[in-house]
C-alpha positions as CSV (number, residue, x, y, z in Angstrom):
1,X,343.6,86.5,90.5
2,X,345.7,88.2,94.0
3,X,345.8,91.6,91.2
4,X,341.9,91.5,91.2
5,X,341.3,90.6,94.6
6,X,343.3,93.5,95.7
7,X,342.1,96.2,93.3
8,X,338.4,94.8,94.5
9,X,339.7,95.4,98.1
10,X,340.9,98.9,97.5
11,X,337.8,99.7,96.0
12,X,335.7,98.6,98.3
13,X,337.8,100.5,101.0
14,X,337.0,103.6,99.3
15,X,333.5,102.9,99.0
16,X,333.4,102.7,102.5
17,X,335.8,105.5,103.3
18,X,333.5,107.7,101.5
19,X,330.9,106.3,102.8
20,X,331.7,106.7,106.3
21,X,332.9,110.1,105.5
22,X,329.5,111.2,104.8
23,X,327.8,110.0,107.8
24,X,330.4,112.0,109.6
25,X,328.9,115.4,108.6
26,X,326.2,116.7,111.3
27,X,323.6,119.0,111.5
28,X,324.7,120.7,114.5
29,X,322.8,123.8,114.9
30,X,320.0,125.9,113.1
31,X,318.7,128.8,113.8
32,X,315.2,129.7,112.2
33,X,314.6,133.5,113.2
34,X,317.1,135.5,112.9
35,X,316.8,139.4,113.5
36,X,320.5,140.4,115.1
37,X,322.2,137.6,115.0
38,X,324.4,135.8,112.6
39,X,324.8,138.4,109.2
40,X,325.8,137.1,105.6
41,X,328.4,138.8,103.6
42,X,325.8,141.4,102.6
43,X,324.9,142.5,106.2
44,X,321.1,141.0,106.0
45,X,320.3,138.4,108.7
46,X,319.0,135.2,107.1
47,X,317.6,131.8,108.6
48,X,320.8,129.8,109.0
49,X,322.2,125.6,109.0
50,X,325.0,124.6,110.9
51,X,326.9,121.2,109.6
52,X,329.9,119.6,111.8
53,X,332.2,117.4,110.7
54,X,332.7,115.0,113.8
55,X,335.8,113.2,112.6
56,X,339.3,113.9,112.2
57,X,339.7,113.6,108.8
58,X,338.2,115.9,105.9
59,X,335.6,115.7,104.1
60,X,334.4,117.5,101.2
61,X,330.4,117.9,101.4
62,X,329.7,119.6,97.9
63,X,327.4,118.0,96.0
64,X,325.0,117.1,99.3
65,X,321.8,118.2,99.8
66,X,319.7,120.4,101.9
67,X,316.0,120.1,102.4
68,X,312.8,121.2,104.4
69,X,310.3,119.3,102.7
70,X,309.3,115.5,104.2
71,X,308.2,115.0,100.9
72,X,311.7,113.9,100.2
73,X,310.6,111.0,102.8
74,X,308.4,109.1,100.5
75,X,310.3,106.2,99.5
76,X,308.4,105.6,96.6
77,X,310.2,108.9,94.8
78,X,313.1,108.8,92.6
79,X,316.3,110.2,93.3
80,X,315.6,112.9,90.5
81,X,312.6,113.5,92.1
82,X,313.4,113.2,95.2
83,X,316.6,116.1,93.8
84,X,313.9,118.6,92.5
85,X,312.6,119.0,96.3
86,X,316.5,119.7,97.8
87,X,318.8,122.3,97.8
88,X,321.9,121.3,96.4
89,X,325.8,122.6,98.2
90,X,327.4,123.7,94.9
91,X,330.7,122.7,93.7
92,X,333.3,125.9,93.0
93,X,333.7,126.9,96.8
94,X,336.8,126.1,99.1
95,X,335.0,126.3,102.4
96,X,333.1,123.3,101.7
97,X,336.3,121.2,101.9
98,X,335.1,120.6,105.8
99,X,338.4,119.7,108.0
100,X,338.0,117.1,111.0
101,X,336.4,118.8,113.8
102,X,335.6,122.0,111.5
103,X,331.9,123.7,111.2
104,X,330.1,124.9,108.1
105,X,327.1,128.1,108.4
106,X,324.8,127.6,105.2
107,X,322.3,130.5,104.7
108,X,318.9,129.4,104.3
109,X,315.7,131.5,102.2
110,X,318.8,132.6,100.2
111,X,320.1,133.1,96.6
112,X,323.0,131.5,95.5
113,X,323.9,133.9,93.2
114,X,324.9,135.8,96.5
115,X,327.7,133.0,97.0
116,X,328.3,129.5,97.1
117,X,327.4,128.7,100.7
118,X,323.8,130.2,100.2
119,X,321.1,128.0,99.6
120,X,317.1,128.1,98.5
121,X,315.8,125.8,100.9
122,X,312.6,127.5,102.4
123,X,312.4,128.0,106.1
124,X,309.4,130.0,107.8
125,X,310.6,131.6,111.2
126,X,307.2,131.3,112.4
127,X,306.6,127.7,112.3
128,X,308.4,124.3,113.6
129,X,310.6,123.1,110.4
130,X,312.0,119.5,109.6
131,X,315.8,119.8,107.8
132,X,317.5,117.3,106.6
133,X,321.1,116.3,105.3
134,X,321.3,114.1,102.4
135,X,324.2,112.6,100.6
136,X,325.3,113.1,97.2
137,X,323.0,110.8,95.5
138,X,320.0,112.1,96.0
139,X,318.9,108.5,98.2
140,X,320.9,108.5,101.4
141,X,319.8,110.1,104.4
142,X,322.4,111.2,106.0
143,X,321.6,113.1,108.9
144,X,317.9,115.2,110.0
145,X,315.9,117.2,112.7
146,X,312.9,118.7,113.7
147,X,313.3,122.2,114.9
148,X,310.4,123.3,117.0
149,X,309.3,126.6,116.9
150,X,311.7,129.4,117.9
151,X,311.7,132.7,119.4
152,X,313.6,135.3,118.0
153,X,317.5,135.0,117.8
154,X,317.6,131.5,119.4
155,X,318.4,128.6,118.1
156,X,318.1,124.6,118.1
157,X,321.6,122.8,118.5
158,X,323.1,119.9,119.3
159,X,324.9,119.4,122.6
160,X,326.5,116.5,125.0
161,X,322.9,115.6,126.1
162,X,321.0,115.9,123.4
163,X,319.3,118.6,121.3
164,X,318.3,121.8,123.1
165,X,317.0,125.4,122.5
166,X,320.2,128.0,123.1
167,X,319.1,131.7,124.4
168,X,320.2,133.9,122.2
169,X,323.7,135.0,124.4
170,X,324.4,131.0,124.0
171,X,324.0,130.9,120.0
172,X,327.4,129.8,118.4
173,X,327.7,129.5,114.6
174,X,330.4,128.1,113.0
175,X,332.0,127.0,116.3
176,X,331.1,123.8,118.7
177,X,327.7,123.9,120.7
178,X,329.3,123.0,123.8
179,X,330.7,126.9,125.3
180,X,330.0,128.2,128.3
181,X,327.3,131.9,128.1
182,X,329.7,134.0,129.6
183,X,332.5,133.8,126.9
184,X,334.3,137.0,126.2
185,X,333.4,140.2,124.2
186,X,335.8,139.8,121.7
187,X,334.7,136.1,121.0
188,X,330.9,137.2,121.1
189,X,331.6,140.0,118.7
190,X,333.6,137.5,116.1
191,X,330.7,135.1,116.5
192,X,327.7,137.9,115.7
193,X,329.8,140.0,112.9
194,X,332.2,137.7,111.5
195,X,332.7,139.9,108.5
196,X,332.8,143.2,110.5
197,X,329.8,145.6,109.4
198,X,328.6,145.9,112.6
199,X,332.1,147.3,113.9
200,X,332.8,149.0,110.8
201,X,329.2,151.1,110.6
202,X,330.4,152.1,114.6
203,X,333.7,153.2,113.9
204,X,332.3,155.4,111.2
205,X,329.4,156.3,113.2
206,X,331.7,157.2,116.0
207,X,334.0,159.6,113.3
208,X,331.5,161.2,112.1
209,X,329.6,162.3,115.7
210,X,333.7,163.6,116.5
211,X,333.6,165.7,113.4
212,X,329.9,166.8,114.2
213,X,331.1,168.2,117.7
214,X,334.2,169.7,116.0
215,X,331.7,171.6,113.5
216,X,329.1,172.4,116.4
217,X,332.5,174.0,118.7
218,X,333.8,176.1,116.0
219,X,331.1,177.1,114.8
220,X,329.7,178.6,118.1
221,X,333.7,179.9,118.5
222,X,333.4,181.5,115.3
223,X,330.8,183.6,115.9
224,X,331.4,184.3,119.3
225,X,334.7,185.9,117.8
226,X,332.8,188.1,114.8
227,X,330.9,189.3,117.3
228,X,333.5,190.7,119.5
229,X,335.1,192.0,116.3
230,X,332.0,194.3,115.6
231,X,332.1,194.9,119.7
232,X,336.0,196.6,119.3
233,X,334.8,198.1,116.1
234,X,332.0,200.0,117.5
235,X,334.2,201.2,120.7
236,X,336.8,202.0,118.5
237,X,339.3,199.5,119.4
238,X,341.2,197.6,116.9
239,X,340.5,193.7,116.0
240,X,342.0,191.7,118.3
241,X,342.2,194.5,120.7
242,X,342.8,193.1,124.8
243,X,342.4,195.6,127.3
244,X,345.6,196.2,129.6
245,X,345.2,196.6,133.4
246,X,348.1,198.5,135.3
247,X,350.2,196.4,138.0
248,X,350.0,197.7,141.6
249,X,352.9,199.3,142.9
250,X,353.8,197.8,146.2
251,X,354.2,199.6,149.5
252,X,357.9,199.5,149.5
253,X,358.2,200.9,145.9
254,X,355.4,203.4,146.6
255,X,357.6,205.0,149.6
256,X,360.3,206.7,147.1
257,X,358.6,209.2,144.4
258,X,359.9,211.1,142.3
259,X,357.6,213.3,140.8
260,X,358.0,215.1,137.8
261,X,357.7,218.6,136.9
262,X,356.1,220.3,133.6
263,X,359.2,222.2,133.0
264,X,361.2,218.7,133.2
265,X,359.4,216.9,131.0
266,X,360.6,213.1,130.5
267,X,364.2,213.8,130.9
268,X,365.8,210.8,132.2
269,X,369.3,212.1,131.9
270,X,368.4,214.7,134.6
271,X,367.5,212.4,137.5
272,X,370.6,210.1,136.8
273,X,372.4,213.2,138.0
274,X,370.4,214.3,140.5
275,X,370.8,211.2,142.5
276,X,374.5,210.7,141.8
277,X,374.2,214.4,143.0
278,X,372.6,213.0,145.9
279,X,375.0,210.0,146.7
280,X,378.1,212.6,146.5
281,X,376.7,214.6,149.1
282,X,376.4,211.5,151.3
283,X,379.7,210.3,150.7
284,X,380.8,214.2,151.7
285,X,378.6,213.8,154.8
286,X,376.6,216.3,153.7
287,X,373.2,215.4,154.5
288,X,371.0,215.6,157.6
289,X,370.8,214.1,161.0
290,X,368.3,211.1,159.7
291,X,370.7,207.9,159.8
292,X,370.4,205.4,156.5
293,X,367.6,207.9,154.7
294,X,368.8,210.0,151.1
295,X,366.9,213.1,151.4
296,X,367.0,215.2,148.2
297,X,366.6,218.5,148.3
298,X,366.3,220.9,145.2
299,X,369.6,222.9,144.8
300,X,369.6,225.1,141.6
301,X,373.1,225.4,139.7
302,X,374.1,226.4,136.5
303,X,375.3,223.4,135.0
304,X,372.3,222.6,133.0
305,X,371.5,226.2,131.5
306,X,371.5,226.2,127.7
307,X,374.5,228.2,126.4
C-alpha cells in the first residue's frame, strides 16, 4: 500500500512539475513589422515571437503551439481541431530546450522547411494581431496577447509595468525587455544581425571600394606614364629619361679657375704638375709680393716635349 502511495505521489509531482513548467514560458515580446530589424538565418526580415522562460529551471517547449486565430478560443472545439488552427514548435531542434531565465525568437509568416524555429502562423503587419501560447495538448492556454497595431520596426513587449510599445532603438530579441535605449554599439549590432550579414556584406563592400580606388589610381598612373613615354620618344630622349640640372658653383669655388686650353685638352696629369710646380716655387720664396695668394704664371720648359 506505502509502495503505491508513493509511486502515486511521484507521479503526481511530475504532473505538476510539468505542469508548472509550462506556465512558466512567456510571450515576452513580438514584433509585427519588421523592415531592418531582427534577420533570419537567410537575411530576410520576418514578423517575429519572443518566448521567456521566467524560472530557473529548464524547460523544453517543443511540441507547444503557436497561434493567431481566436478561433482557437471557442471552447466548444476539439483539441484536434482546435491543433489544425495552430502552429506547432517541432521536435528535432536543441534551441528549444529553453534554460531558466533564457529567451526564444520564433519567426512568424515563415516556412519550416527553412529551420526548426520557423513557424506558419499568419501575422499581417498592418493590422492589430491576437497570439497566443498553448501547451502541448492542444487544450491549455498557456500564455496570450493582443498586439495593437505597430509602426514599422517597433515592437510590443513585456516589461516591469506592464505591456508597452518599444521604439525601434529599444527592440531587444532574444534578450530581457528591461535595457536601458542607450546600450552599446557592439550590443546593438549583436541584437540586429545576430548571424552577421549585415557586417559581413560591409566588410566586403568596404574591400571591394579599396580595390576600386587601387584600379581607378593606377589606372590614371599608368597612362599618365605611357604618355610621357611617347613625350621622350618624340624629343628623342630615352624611356625613362630625367632631365639633369647642373649644381651652382659657389662664390668661394668660383674665385680659382683654371681654364683650359685647346692645345691641353683634358690632361689631368698636367695640372697636377703645374700646381706642385706652383707650391715649389712658394716653398723657394719665389713668388710675388701678395701675402697668402698662389699666383701661377705660365713658364714654358722642356720637360713635356715628345721625344
Amino acid at each position: 500500500m506505502k509502495k503505491i502511495l508513493l509511486s502515486l505521489t511521484l507521479l503526481f509531482s511530475t504532473i505538476m512539475m510539468f505542469g508548472q513548467g509550462a506556465k512558466n514560458i512567456k510571450i515576452n515580446e513580438v514584433l509585427t513589422n519588421n523592415t531592418a530589424s531582427m534577420q533570419d538565418e537567410f537575411g530576410q526580415h520576418l514578423p517575429w515571437v519572443e518566448l521567456a522562460n521566467v524560472s530557473f529551471s529548464t524547460y523544453n517547449i517543443r511540441g507547444m503551439f503557436i497561434t493567431t486565430n481566436r478561433d482557437v478560443l471557442d471552447k466548444t472545439l476539439s483539441a484536434p481541431q482546435r491543433i489544425s488552427m495552430m502552429s506547432p514548435i517541432p521536435n528535432g531542434e536543441d534551441r528549444t530546450s529553453m534554460s531558466g531565465r533564457a529567451h526564444l525568437l520564433l519567426f512568424l509568416n515563415s516556412n519550416p522547411a527553412k529551420g526548426g524555429l520557423h513557424l506558419t502562423t499568419p501575422v499581417k503587419s498592418n493590422q492589430p494581431i491576437w497570439i497566443a501560447l498553448y501547451d502541448g495538448n492542444g487544450i491549455d492556454l498557456i500564455d496570450s496577447i493582443s498586439v495593437p497595431l505597430l509602426e514599422e520596426n517597433k515592437s510590443f513587449a513585456r516589461t516591469k509595468t506592464g505591456w508597452d510599445i518599444k521604439p525601434s532603438e529599444a527592440v531587444t530579441p532574444g534578450i530581457g525587455n528591461n535595457i536601458e535605449i542607450n546600450e552599446s554599439k557592439i550590443s546593438k549590432l549583436k541584437r540586429d544581425d545576430p548571424y552577421g550579414f549585415g557586417i559581413t556584406v560591409l566588410s566586403m563592400g568596404i574591400v571591394f571600394f579599396c580595390l576600386a580606388l587601387l584600379y581607378v589610381f593606377f589606372s590614371i598612373l599608368g597612362k599618365f606614364m605611357i604618355k610621357k613615354d611617347k613625350k621622350n620618344k618624340k624629343s628623342g630622349n630615352p624611356p625613362g629619361w630625367v632631365k639633369k640640372t647642373r649644381m651652382p658653383v659657389s662664390a668661394k669655388d668660383s674665385k680659382i679657375k683654371l681654364e683650359r686650353t685647346p692645345q691641353e685638352g683634358n690632361n689631368d696629369d698636367m695640372y697636377m704638375a703645374v700646381i706642385a710646380m706652383a707650391l715649389k716655387e712658394y716653398l723657394d720664396n719665389i713668388h710675388d709680393e701678395e701675402s697668402g695668394i698662389i699666383t701661377i704664371r705660365p713658364h714654358h720648359t722642356r720637360w713635356n716635349n715628345e721625344l
